[in-house]
LORO-624203 format. One line per field, with one value per residue (C-alpha): residue in one letter; x, y, z; residue number from 1. Coordinates in nm, 3 decimals. Layout:
<recs>
aa (a, ...);
xx (X, ...);
yy (Y, ...);
zz (Z, ...);
i (NUM, ...);
</recs>
This chain:
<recs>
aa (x, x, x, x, x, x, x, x, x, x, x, x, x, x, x, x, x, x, x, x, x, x, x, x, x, x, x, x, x, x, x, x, x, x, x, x, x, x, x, x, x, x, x, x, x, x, x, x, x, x, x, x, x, x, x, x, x, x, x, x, x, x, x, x, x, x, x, x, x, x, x, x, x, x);
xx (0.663, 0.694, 0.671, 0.257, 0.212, 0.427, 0.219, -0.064, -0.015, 0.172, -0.162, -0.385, -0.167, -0.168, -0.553, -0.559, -0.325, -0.598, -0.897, -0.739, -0.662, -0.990, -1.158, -0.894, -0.842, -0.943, -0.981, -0.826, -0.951, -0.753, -0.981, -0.907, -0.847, -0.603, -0.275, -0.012, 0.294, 0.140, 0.364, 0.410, 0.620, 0.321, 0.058, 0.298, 0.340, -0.056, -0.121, 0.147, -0.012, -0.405, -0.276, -0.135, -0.275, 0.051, 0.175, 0.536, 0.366, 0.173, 0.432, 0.618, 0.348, 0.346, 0.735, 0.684, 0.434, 0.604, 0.938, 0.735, 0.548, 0.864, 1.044, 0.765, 0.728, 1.104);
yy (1.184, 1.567, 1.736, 1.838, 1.439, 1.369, 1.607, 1.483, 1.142, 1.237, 1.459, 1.142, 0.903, 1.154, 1.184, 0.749, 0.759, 1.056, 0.860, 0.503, 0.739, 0.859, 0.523, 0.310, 0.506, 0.547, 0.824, 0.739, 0.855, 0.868, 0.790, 0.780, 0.390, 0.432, 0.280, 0.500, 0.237, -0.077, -0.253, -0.442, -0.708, -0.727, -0.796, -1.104, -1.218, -1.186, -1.360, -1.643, -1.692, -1.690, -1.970, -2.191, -2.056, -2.148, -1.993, -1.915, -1.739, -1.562, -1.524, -1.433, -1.171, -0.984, -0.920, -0.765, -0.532, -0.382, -0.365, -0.187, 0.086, 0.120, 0.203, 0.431, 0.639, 0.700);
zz (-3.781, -3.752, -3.386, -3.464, -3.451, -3.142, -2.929, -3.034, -2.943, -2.618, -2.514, -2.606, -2.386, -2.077, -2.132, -2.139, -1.805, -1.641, -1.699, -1.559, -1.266, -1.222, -1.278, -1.022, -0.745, -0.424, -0.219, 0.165, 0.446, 0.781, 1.094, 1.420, 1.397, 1.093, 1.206, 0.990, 1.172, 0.988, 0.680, 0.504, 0.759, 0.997, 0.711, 0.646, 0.994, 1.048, 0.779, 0.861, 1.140, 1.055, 0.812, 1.077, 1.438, 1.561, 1.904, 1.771, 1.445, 1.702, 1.938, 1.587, 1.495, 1.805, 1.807, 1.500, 1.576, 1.876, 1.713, 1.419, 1.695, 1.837, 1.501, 1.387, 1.706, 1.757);
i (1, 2, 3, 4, 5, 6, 7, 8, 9, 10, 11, 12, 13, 14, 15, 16, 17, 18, 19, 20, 21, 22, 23, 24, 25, 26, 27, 28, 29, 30, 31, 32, 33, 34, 35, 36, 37, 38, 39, 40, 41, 42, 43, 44, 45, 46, 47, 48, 49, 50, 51, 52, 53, 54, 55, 56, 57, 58, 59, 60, 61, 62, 63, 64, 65, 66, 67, 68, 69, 70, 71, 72, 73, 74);
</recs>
């Protein structure tokens, strides 16, 4: 394989890579009701506790949150 035949190829996979881009992604939008302190800890906790609507998830769940706002706005 000479060096002609390695560019090519290398061109042709960056061109394969660009149009998965284009065709996956999204384009995000920050509003006004974005909340740019939210991870990935209080997706789990919300979610642990829309499984079981149990008043220590929830309890569990709120903790979180504030010690996330608190982290995220120091």
């Amino acid at each position: 394989m000479d060096i002609e035949s390695l560019e090519i190829a290398i061109n042709l996979f960056a061109l394969t890579i660009d149009r998965a881009w284009e065709k996956n992604s999204k384009i995000v939008t920050i509003s006004r009701h974005s909340k740019g302190w939210w991870d990935t800890n209080c997706s789990r906790d919300l979610e642990k506790y829309r499984s079981t609507r149990s008043l220590v998830d929830w309890k569990q769940f709120k903790k979180t949150v504030k010690s996330t706002k608190c982290t995220f706005f120091d």
